[in-house]
C-alpha positions in Angstrom: -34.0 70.9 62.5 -34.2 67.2 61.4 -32.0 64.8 62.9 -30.3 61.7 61.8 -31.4 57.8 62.7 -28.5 56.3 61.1 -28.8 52.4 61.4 -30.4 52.2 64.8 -33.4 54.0 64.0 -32.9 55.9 67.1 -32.2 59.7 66.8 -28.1 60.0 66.7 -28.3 62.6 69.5 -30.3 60.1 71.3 -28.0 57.1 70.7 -25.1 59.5 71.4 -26.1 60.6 74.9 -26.8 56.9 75.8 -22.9 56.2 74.6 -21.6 58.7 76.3 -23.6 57.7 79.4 -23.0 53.8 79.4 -19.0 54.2 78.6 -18.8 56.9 81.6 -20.6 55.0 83.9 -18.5 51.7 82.8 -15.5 53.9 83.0 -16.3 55.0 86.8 -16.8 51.1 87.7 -13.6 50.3 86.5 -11.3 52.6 87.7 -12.3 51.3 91.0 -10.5 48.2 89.9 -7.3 50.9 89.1 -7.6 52.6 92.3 -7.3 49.0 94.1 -4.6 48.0 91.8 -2.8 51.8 93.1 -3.5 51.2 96.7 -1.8 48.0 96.4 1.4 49.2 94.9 1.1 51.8 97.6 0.7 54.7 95.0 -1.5 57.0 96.6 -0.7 59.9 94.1 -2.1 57.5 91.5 -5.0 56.3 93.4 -6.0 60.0 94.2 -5.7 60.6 90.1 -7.7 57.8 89.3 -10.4 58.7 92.3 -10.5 62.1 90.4 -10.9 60.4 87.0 -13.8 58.2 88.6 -15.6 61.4 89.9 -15.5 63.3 86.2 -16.8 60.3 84.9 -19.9 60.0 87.5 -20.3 63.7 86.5 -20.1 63.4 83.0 -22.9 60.2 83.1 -25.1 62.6 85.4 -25.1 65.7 82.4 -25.8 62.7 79.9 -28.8 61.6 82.2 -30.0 65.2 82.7 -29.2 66.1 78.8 -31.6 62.7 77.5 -34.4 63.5 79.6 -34.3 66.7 78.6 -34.2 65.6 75.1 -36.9 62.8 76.0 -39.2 65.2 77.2 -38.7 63.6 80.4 -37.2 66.9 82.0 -37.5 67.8 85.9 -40.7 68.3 86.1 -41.7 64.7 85.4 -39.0 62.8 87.4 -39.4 65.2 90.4 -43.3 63.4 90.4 -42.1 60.0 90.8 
């Protein structure tokens, strides 16, 4: 199955997992910014929510990390050797 490079000249499955990785890893560093911001208005519901958010994010960036390598030809094998 042939895939797309679209403008980048990267495949778009390629460029997509990237995305998906950079914006969930920026996410993650700023909601520690919101979980201060909670914390100071003494909203520890909030905070917790935004903790949670933060974790789903660091998740999400780690399945985008495997998911490229795997599509990189990177896989386990090769980064367990390093």
């Amino acid at each position: 199955m042939a895939s797309s490079t679209g403008n980048t000249g990267t495949q778009d499955t390629h460029y997509n997992l990237v995305s998906i990785l950079y914006h969930a890893l920026q996410g993650a560093e700023t909601y520690d910014q919101y979980i201060h911001d909670a914390e100071e208005d003494g909203n520890q519901e909030l905070a917790q929510f935004f903790r949670e958010v933060q974790q789903q994010n660091k998740q999400r960036a780690d399945k985008a990390k495997q998911l490229l390598a795997g599509e990189l030809g990177g896989g386990q094998s090769q980064s367990a050797s390093r």
